[in-house]
N, C-alpha and C positions, 0 to 999 in steps of 0.2 A: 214688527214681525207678525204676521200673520196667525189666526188660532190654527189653521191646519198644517203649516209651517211648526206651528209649538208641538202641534200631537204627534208629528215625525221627531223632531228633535230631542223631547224626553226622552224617551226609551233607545237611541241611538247615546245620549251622552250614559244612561244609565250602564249598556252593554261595554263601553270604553270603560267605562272605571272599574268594574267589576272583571271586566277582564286583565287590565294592566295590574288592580290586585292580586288576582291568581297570579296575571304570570311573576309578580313580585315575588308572592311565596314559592313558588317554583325552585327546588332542588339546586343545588351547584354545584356539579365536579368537576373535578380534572378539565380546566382549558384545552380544547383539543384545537390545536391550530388548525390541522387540515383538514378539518371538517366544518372549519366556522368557515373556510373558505370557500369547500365546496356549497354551501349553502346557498350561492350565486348561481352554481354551474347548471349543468343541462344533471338528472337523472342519471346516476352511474348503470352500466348494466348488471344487471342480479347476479348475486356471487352467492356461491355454494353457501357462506354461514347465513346471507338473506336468507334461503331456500330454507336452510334449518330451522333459523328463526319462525319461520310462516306454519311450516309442519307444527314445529311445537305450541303455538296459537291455538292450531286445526283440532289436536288431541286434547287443550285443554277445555274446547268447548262441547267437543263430542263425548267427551268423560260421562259425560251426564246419559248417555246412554249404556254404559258399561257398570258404572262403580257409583250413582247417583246423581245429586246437583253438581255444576260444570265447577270450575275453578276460576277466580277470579285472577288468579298471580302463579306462578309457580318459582321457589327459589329452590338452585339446584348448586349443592356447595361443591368442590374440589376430590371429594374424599371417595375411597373405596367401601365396601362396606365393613372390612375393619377398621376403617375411621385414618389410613397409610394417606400421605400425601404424595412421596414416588406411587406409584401407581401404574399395572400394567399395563398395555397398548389398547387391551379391552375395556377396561374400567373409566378411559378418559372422555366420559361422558361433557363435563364441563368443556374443553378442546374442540370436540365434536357440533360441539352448538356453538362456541363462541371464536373459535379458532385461535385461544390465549392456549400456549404451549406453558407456561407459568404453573408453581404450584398453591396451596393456601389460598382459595379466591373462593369468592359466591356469585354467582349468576343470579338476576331475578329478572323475570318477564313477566307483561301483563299486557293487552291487547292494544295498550296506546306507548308504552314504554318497555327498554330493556336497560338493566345496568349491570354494573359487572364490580365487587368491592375488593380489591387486592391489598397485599402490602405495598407501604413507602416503597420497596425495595423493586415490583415489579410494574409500577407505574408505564414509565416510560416504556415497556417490553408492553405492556396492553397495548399503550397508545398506537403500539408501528405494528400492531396483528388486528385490530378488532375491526369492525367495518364503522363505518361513520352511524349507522344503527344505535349504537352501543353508548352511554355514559358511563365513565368511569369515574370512583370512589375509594378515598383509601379507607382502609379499615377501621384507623383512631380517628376517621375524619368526625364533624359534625353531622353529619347526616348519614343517620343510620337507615339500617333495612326499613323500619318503620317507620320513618320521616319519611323516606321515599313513597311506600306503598300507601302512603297518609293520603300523598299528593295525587297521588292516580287511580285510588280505589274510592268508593263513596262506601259509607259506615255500613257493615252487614257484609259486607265482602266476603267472601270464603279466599282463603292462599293457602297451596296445595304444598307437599313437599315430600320425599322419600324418607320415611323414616331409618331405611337401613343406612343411608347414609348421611346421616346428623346426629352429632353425639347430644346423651342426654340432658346435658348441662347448658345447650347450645339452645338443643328445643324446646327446652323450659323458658329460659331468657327471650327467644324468636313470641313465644304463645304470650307472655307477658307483656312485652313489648305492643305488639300486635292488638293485644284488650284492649291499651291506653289508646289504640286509635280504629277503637270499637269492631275490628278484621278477626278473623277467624281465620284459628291454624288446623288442616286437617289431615291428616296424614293419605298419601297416594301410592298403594303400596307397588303398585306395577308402575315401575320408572316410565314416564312418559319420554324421557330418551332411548331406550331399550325399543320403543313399540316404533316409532319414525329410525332408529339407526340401521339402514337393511342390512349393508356391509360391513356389520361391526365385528372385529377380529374374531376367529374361533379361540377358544383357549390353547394356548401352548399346552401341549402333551408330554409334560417334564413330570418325573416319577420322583419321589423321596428317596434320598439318599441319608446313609444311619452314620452320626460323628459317632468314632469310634473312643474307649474311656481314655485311650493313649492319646490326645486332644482333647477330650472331655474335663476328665478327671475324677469323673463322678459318674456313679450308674444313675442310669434315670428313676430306679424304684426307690433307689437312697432320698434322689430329691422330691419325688410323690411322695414319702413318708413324709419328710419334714415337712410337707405343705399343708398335710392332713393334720399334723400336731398345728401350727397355726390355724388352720380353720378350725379345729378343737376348741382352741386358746379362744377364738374370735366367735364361739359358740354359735357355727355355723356346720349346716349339716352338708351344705355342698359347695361346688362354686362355678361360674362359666368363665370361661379362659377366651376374649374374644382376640387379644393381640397375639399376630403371628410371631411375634419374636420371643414372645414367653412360651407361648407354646411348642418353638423350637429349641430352643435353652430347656424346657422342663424334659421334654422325652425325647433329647439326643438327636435329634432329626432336620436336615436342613433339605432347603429346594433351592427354587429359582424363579417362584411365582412374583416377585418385586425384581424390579430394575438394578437394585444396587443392595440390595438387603436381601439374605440364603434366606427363605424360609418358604412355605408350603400355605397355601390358603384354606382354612380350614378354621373349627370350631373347635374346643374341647370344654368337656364339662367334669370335675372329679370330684365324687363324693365319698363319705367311709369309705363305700363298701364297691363301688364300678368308679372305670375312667371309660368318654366313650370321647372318639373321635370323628368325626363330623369333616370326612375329607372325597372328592372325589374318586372312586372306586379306580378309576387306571391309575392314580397316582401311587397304591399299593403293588409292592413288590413281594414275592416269597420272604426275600431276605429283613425288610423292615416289618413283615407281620411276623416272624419268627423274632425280631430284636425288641416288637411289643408285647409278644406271647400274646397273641390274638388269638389262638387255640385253645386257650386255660378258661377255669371258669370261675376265678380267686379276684378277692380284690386290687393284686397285683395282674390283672391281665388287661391290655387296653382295646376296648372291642370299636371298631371300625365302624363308621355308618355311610350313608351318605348324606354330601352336602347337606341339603335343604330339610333333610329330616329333622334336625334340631329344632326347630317350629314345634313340630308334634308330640318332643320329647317333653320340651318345655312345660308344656298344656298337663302330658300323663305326669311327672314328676314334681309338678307345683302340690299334685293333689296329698303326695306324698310327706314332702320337705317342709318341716316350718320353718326356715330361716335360709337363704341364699342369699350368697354373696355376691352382688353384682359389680365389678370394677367401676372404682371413681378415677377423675383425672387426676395425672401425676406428672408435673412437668412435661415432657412431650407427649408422653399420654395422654388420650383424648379420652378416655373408658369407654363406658359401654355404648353402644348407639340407644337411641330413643326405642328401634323396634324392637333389641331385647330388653329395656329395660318392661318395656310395654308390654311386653308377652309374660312378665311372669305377674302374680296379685301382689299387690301394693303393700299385703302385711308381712309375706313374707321375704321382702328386698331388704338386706343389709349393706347400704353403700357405700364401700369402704376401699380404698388404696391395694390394688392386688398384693397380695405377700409376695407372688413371685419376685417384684420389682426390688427389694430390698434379698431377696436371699439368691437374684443373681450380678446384684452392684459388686458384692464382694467375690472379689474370682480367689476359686483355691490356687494351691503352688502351681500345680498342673497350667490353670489357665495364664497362670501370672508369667513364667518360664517361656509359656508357647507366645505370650505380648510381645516377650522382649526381642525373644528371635525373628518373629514377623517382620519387626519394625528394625533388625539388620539388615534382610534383606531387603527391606525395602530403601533404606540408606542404601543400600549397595544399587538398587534401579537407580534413584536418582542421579546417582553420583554417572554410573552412565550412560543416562539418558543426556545430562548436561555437560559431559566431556565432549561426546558426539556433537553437539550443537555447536559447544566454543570451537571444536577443530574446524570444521565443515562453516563455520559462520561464515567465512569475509568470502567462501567460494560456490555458496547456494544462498537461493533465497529463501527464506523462511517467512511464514504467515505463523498466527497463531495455532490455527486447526494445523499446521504441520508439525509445529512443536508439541501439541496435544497429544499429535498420533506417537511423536517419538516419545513420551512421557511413557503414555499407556503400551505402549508394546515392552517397553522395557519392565517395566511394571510386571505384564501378565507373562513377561518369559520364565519368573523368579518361579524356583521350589514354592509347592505346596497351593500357590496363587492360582484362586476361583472366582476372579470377578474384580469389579471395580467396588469402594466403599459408597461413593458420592462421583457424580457431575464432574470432570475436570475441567478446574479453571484457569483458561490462558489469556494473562490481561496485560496487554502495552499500551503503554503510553497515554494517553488521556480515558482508554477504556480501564485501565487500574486503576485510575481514581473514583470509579462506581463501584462501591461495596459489594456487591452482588451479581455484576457482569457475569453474564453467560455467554462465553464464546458460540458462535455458529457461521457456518457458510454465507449468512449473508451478512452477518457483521464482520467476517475476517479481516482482515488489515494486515502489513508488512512490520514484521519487527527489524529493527535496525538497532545500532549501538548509542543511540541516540535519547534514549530516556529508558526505564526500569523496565521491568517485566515480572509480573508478579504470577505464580504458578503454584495453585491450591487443587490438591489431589489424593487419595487414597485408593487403598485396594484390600480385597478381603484375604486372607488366607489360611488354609485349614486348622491354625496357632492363633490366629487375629487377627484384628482389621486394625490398619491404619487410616493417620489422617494426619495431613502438612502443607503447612504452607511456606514459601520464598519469597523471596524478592531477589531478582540478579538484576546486573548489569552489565554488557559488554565493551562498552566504552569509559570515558571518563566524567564522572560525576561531576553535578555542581555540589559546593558548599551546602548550599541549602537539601539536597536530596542527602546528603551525608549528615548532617543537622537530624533530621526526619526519621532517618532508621537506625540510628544511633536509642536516639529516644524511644523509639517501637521497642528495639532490642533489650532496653536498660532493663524495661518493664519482664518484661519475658525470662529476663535473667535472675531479679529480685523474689520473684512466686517461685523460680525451679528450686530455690535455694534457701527457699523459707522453714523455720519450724515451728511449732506451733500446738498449743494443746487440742485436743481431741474433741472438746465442746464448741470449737469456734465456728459460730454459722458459717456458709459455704461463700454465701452472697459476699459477708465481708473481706472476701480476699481481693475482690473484684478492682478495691481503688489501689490497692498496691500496684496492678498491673497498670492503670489509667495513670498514676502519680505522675511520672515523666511528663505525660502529654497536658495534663491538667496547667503544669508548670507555665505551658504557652498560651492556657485558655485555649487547648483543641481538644477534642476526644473523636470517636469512633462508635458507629452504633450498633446494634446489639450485644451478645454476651461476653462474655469472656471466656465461658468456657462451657464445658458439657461432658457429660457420662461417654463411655464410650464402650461397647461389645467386645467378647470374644467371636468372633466369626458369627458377628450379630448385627445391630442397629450400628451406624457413625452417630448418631445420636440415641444414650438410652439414660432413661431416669434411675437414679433421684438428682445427679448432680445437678447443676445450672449456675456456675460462677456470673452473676448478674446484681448488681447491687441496687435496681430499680424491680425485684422483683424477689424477695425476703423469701427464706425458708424456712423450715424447723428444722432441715436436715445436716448432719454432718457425716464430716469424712470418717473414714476407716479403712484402717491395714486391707492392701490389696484392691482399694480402689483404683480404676484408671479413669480420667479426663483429659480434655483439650484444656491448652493454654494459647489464646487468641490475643494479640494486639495488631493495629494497624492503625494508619494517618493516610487520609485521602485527602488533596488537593484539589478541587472543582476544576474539570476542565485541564489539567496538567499532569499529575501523575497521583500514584497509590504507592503505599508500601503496606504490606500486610508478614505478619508471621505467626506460625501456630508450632503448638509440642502437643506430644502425648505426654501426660505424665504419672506418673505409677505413685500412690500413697504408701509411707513405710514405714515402720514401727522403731521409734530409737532407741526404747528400752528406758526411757527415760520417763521422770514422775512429776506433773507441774503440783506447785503446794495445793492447789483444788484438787488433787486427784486424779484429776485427768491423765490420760497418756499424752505424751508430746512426741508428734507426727513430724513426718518429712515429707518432702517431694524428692521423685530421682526422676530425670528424662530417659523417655524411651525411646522418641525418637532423637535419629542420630543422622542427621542432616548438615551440612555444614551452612555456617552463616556468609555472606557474600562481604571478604577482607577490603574490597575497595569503596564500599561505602561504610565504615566503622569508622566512627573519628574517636578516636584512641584519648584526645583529652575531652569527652565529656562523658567518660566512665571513671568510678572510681576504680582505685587501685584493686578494691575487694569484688569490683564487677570484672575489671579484667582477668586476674587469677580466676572467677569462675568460667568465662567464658576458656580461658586455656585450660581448663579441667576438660570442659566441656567436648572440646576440639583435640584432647588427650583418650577421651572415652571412642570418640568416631576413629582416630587411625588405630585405637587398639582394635575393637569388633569388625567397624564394615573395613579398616584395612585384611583383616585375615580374610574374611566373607569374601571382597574382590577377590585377592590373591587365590582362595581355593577357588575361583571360576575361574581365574587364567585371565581376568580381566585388568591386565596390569595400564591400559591407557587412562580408564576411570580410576584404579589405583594413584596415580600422578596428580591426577585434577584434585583429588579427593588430597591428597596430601598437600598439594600446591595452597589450598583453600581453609586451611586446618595449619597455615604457619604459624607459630609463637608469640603471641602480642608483648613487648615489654611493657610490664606494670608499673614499674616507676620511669620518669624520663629526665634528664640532668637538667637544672634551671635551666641552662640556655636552650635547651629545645626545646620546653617547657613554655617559655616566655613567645618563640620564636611560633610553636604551634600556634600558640593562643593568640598575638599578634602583638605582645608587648615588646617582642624581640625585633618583628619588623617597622613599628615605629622609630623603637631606637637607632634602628641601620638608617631608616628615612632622613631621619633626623640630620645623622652624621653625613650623609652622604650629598645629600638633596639641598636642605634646609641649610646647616651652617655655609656653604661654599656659596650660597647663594645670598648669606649675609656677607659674608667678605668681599663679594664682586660689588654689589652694592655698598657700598662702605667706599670703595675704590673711585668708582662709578663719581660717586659723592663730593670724595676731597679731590679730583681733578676740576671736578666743575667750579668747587669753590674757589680753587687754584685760578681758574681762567676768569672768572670775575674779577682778581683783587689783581 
């Protein structure tokens, strides 16, 4: 080889190995099939989230003439700026750039790359929205935000981010992270999705609306006292209230500024001596500034401000206050964002677990009374909404979205019902064996009698919100589906019926419920259970029945939670089921002292009789479930009966028949298949030795 031959060839072999290194270390998410494929094809034409993507590029480089040096990265998480993950049509900044209808995700962009980190659960829903643009990442994957931006920024990087929407716990984590791979976190306080979204929703013009004490239970100054004796106790001079559901739980007031959750977007801050509230100005009515006493000038009066004024309050009142209590995270709680933590000095932040969270887990009698009748009526929807279906089955067709709408219409016709709790979920057949399926118009499908159908749903109502889940069937089961939700059920039936002293973590209830499934080496992923509102959150702290994820907290008289089991088959079916269930006091004293608690169900749903396989419960599980099925025709039968709704009357009753809890050996044997071995035996087997036997001595016969 030649010397001038060698002087081309070094620095070409050099440029190969140091690039097949990079691209060695190069990131790896989520396999995206059709996009490894389009990788061949001709240039797709530009699509509205390309278009986004490119804008938000444009403003992170032009930033440097508005707000300083430009930005190297920008991540833009899911969240509202109370930190909600439902979130309303305005607030879905993340959507708007990435076109993931998904909740709980981060977006990060940087001038050579975009990626998008969700949960296990929303994977595959990324994969069929995002544009081939886009990497996707799960959340507990290996490769975090900072691996990423490692790969695509060089050291000194500035990465940009909204501080009003990253809680503080998130952007301490993001900034530390970030050090190890020498990037800088800066805070960008004008959303650079806000400056590129033209047509982004105006706000709905929904006014507050005041829960009256007859649903309440409780005047709202009774519960501002009590919160002041804790911030006393907690020797804090004030506090800021950034979660809308504490702030609608403390001063009696709901809206409609969330999807699926009453509440009003707003601030509030309460100290000794003022409560101010931080809401926009149309949102006041005569009647809710009279039920604040906005007119008084005592420390029971709540003075009004607007929105964005809290910034400036923060600044004059820091100079004031030596200690403020800023919320920490609390199981779904996210606490404060980064930009208030960051708006007040640093000496005087005490970061601490809101009180409200703990002094509205325990609902008084008021609210406990108005749980249980919610969730009649709401038995009373389901019951028919699913008679409708079974009559009309074999003579319309039904999709999922159609069963959906008859869920929820029945749902929203009930006394006192304001809305939906949560997303309803309508899952057949190989789409219920994904934990997490969200029905829509373009995944719809035909339900048939032909495999399960699992249907998770609630609604709010001026008493309570519910939350439940089914499994039906309208055809004939196999063994093994009957196997499956027998098991689901056992579980479900073992927690309602448990009792239990008063110090028991929460977490540890969790494998009582898993035990059945554990038995096959299966389980089901995430919790088991959760907090649940009076005409509040479907999810609210402190509860979290989760045995991967330890508390300090325990139950208490007048708690309400979900009780969750289900077994998903890959590719074949689901069963899932859920209860409310109310904590209750037995009066009883364990030798530690403690009290010894119960569980009583409050929803009253019936279980579906032709998948129960009656011999793989105990005797002591069948009596409960016929208690159980005893409770449903005494309430939601009178419930129907006063609407006149006597065809769901029948369904409901038909569904709710008598299980016998003991069964005589021979059916016993006969169930279990000892019975029909034996008939085998007799019938099949010996008749077929004695033909042979026959068979036998002829032939021998004909030999001799």
């Amino acid at each position: 080889m030649t010397k001038a031959k060698w002087i081309w060839y070094l620095p070409l072999t050099i440029f190969v190995l140091l690039y097949h290194t990079a691209d060695a270390n190069r990131p790896q998410g989520y396999f995206r099939e059709v996009c490894h494929y389009r990788k061949t094809q001709l240039l797709q034409p530009v699509s509205v989230p390309r278009q986004h993507l490119h804008a938000i590029r444009e403003q992170m480089q032009i930033r440097a003439t508005l707000q300083g040096p430009e930005i190297d990265a920008y991540i833009l998480p899911s969240y509202d700026e109370h930190l909600n993950q439902e979130i309303s049509r305005r607030d879905q900044r993340l959507k708007y750039l990435t076109g993931f209808s998904g909740t709980d995700a981060v977006a990060v962009v940087t001038q050579r790359g975009a990626a998008l980190w969700v949960q296990n659960r929303y994977v595959q829903q990324a994969d069929g929205e995002l544009d081939c643009d886009w990497e996707i990442y799960r959340m507990n994957d290996t490769v975090t935000i900072a691996d990423w931006l490692g790969y695509y920024l060089r050291p000194g990087q500035r990465v940009g981010a909204d501080p009003h929407l990253v809680p503080h716990y998130l952007w301490r984590k993001w900034e530390n992270d970030l050090e190890g791979k020498i990037l800088k976190l800066r805070n960008v306080n004008n959303n650079l999705i806000d400056l590129i979204w033209k047509d982004r929703p105006e706000p709905d013009l929904i006014t507050i609306h005041v829960l009256s004490k007859s649903y309440a239970g409780e005047k709202w100054q009774d519960k501002v006292k009590e919160l002041r004796e804790r911030l006393h106790h907690l020797k804090c001079d004030a506090m800021v209230v950034t979660s809308l559901t504490e702030i609608a739980y403390l001063l009696n007031i709901r809206g409609k500024d969330l999807p699926f959750t009453p509440v009003i977007k707003a601030y509030l801050i309460v100290s000794h001596y003022d409560i101010f509230l931080y809401v926009d100005r149309y949102k006041m009515t005569e009647a809710v500034a009279a039920h604040l006493h906005s007119d008084c000038f005592n420390s029971m009066c709540v003075k009004s401000k607007d929105y964005d004024q809290i910034w400036n309050d923060i600044r004059t009142y820091s100079q004031i206050w030596k200690s403020v209590l800023v919320p920490a995270p609390c199981v779904q709680e996210q606490g404060a964002s980064e930009m208030v933590y960051s708006s007040f000095p640093q000496k005087i932040i005490y970061e601490h677990m809101s009180p409200i969270i703990m002094m509205r887990a325990q609902k008084n009698s008021v609210e406990q009374e108005g749980m249980r009748m919610a969730h009649i009526r709401d038995g009373a929807a389901i019951c028919e909404a699913m008679s409708n279906l079974e009559t009309r089955f074999y003579t319309e067709q039904w999709t999922e979205e159609k069963i959906k709408y008859e869920v929820e219409r029945s749902r929203l016709s009930q006394q006192h019902a304001k809305g939906l709790s949560l997303r309803t979920v309508v899952a057949y057949g190989e789409h219920s064996s994904y934990p997490y399926y969200i029905s829509s118009n373009v995944t719809d499908i035909e339900v048939t009698d032909q495999s399960l159908l699992v249907i998770e749903s609630g609604s709010q109502y001026y008493d309570g919100t519910t939350d439940v889940s089914r499994t039906f069937i309208f055809g004939q089961p196999t063994n093994d589906m009957k196997q499956t939700y027998t098991m689901v059920l056992a579980g479900i039936l073992r927690l309602s019926h448990l009792k239990f002293p008063s110090d028991l973590k929460v977490s540890k209830l969790d494998a009582l419920v898993r035990s059945p499934l554990w038995v096959t080496m299966s389980d089901y992923p995430g919790a088991t259970g959760h907090g649940i509102g009076v005409y509040g959150a479907v999810q609210e702290p402190p509860i979290s029945v989760d045995y991967g994820h330890d508390s300090h907290f325990h139950f208490k008289e007048g708690y309400f939670f979900s009780s969750e089991s289900g077994h998903y088959k890959s590719g074949d079916y689901g069963v899932r089921l859920k209860n409310v269930l109310e904590v209750k006091n037995t009066h009883n004293v364990h030798p530690s002292g403690a009290k010894y608690l119960a569980f009583q169900d409050v929803t009253l749903v019936p279980y579906e009789p032709r998948l129960i396989d009656g011999t793989l419960l105990s005797s002591l599980e069948k009596r409960w479930l016929n208690e159980y099925n005893g409770k449903i025709r005494q309430y939601v039968g009178e419930e129907l009966k006063r609407q006149g709704n006597m065809k769901a009357f029948y369904w409901m009753m038909n569904k709710t028949r008598h299980i016998r809890e003991y069964l005589p050996e021979e059916e016993y044997r006969a169930a279990t298949g000892a019975g029909a071995r034996s008939h085998a035996f007799l019938t099949i087997t010996v008749p077929a030795l004695l033909l042979g036997l026959t068979v036998f001595g002829s032939f021998v016969r004909w030999l001799l």
